[in-house]
C-alpha positions, 0 to 999 in steps of 0.5 A: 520843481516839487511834484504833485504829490496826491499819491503819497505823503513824500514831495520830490525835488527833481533836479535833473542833471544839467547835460544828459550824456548823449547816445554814444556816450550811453551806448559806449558805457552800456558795452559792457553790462554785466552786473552793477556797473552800467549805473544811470545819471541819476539817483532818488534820496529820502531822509526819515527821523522821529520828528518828520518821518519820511522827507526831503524826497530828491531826484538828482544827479548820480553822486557820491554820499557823503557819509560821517565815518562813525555812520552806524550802518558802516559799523553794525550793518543795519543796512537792508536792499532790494532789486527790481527791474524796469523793462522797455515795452513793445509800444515805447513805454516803459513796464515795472515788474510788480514793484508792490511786491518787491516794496512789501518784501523791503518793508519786511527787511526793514522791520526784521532790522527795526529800520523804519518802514518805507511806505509803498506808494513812496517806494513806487513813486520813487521808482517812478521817478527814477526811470522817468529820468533815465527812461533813455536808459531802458534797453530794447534787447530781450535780454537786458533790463535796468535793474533797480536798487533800493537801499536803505542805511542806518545815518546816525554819526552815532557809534551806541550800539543800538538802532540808528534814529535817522536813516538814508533811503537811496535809488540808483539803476543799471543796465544789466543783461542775463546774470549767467550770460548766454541761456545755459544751465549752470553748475552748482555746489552744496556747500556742506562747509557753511551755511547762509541762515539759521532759524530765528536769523536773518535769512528771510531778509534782504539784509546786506550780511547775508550776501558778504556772509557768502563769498566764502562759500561762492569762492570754494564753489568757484574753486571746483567749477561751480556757478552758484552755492546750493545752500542747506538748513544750518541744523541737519546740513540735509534740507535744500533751501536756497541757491545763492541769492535764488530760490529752487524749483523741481519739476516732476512731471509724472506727477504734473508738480512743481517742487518747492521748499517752504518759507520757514523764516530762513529763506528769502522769499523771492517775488519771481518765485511767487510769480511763477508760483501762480504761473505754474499751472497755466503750464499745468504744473501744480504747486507744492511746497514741501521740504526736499533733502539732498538724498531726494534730490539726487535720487529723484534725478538718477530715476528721472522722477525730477526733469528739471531743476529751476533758480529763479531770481530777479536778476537770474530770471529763470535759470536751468541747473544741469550738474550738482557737485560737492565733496562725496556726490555728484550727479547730472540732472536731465541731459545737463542741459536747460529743460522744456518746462524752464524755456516755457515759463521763461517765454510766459515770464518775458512776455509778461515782462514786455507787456505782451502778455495780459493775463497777469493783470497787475503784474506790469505797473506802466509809466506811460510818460516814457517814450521820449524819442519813441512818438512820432511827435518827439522823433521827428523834431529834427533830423538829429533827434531821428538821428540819435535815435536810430543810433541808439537802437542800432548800438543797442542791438549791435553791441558794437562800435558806433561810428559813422565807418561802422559797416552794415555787412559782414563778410558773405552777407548782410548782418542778421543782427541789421536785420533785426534793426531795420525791423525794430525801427519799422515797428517804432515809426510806423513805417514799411522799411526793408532790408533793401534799405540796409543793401543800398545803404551799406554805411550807418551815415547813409542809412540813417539819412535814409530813414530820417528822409522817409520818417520826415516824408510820413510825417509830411504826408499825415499833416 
């Protein structure tokens, strides 16, 4: 089927795919997220040329691209992304965080690499039809997302070096969790050795080299116990400017400030670093962007002038750092541990997420027909259905075998992380369940034909 296209210039063929994994299946291959490799069913393509524009919009089954080996963007990296999230809301809906922002950035890589410009009502309407596809795929955990990527690639079978005439637009998604792991704050390394961007490059643009420019730094970071790579102007090696693939933030609270350096052309400029921008003096923090030298940074935490230093990122979040290293220096910031003022806009930022908190009207584009297996209607059309949703919830929230022998208790007790089950399902189908459900019923089997028969009888009892 095409879909009504009043939004935008672009018509989408959906072609669904033909049997949808169940929920084990998507439970088992969600175990492990980390990362780019819980990948959905499903991807959207769009074709753009000289003659038709943008066209031939699909939704369709994840696959293999099946590419010309003399295809330009293999050869000169004309090639530029982006990476957004999608979040499942309290109320069963499913919540983009400011895809508008993120099409606008893409729209600026793209011009930067003289790649046609996706407009962006099509980048959110792509988006849009995407998570309602894999919207099964949205996780309930406060600490995972499904991450959205949109790519775009020079198509030419053409070898000239000049830019390509016709270009492949394609979105896929992942479940993913916190980039770091557990809540902590990470190590970083200055990479005196190498340096991300110069002025007049690439480095305000997502461009593809610039992330497989820094494995080498990443390695020696690693190398020296390091999570990341705090990269440095490519002039005096003196000015901070970006950590890894995130932006820095200072805190100094003496001051009541937020320390940021500036967009000069050679950073990129992050969509969470805007948000927290203007979150900043709900806290209050005031802003300021202004260059900060590794001198001042050092300085500014053997004194305690700076409390804290934040990475935020899309995929990162907001990230406390707790030890700087590199060749000649090294010193600790704060108690080395994750700060007050990263866990309250941390908090903001989330509850943003979820749709809880509404002062940032805007921020949050819903897709409101996403609540398969979430109403009341499409839940209690059979008892599978309640069935393989419980189940869902159950494996998401466990992270553990789902199986009809998984056992409810751990040794000494019932299970914490039960409990935050049978809470999670009481809110979603509207009904008062307890732990005692979980002690009589100490089996998944049993419980979920517990809960099927007291969400079959609310049911029974409304009509």
């Amino acid at each position: 089927m095409t879909s009504a296209a009043n939004r935008d210039a672009v018509q989408f063929t959906i072609r669904a795919a033909t049997n949808k994994l169940d929920v084990e299946t998507r439970v088992e291959r969600c175990r492990d997220a980390t990362f780019g490799r819980a990948f959905t069913e499903h991807m959207v393509t769009l074709r753009w040329s000289p003659d038709a524009g943008w066209h031939n919009g699909q939704v369709e089954p994840l696959a293999p691209l099946l590419l010309d080996p003399a295809t330009a963007g293999l050869h000169y990296g004309q090639i530029v992304f982006e990476g957004l999230k999608a979040y499942r809301l309290d109320d069963g809906c499913v919540g983009v965080f400011r895809p508008d922002r993120y099409a606008e950035r893409f729209q600026r890589s793209a011009e930067r690499l003289m790649m046609p410009q996706l407009p962006v009502c099509d980048f959110v309407h792509a988006v849009e039809h995407l998570v309602r596809e894999d919207a099964a795929w949205v996780p309930l955990e406060q600490d995972r997302s499904l991450y959205l990527r949109p790519l775009l690639l020079a198509a030419d079978a053409d070898l000239g070096l000049h830019p390509s005439r016709n270009y492949l637009f394609v979105l896929t998604g992942f479940v993913t969790e916190t980039f770091f792991g557990a809540r902590r704050a990470i190590d970083v390394w200055l990479s005196e050795d190498y340096v991300r961007s110069v002025p007049g490059g690439v480095g305000a643009a997502k461009y593809a080299g610039n992330y497989a420019a820094s494995y080498r730094a990443q390695e020696q970071a690693a190398e020296h116990g390091c999570d990341q790579v705090v990269w440095l102007d490519a002039i005096e090696r003196q000015w901070i400017e970006e950590l890894g693939g995130m932006n820095l933030l200072f805190v100094e609270p003496d001051a009541a400030q937020l320390v940021t350096p500036p967009l000069t052309g050679t950073i990129l400029p992050g969509v969470t670093r805007e948000s927290i921008l203007e979150l900043g003096p709900r806290l209050g923090l005031s802003v300021v962007e202004r260059p900060v030298s590794v001198d001042e940074w050092e300085s500014g935490c053997i004194s305690g002038r700076f409390t804290e230093t934040l990475a935020c990122g899309t995929a990162a979040q907001i990230t406390s750092v707790g030890h700087v290293r590199g060749h000649a220096r090294s010193w600790q910031i704060g108690d080395g541990r994750p700060g007050p003022v990263a866990a309250e806009l941390q908090a903001l930022i989330t509850s943003i997420h979820r749709g809880i908190d509404k002062a940032s009207d805007g921020w949050l584009h819903r897709i409101d027909d996403t609540r398969e297996g979430w109403s009341m209607a499409d839940i209690t059309k059979n008892t599978t259905d309640v069935s393989a949703t419980i189940t869902l919830i159950w494996g998401e929230v466990l992270t553990a075998q789902v199986s009809g022998e998984s056992d409810f208790f751990e040794s000494g007790g019932y299970s914490v992380t039960a409990a935050r089950v049978i809470n999670r399902i009481s809110e979603i189908y509207g009904f008062n369940a307890s732990i005692r459900d979980l002690y009589n019923n100490p089996r998944l089997t049993d419980f979920i034909d517990a809960m099927s028969a007291q969400i079959a009888k609310k049911v029974e009892t409304c009509s």
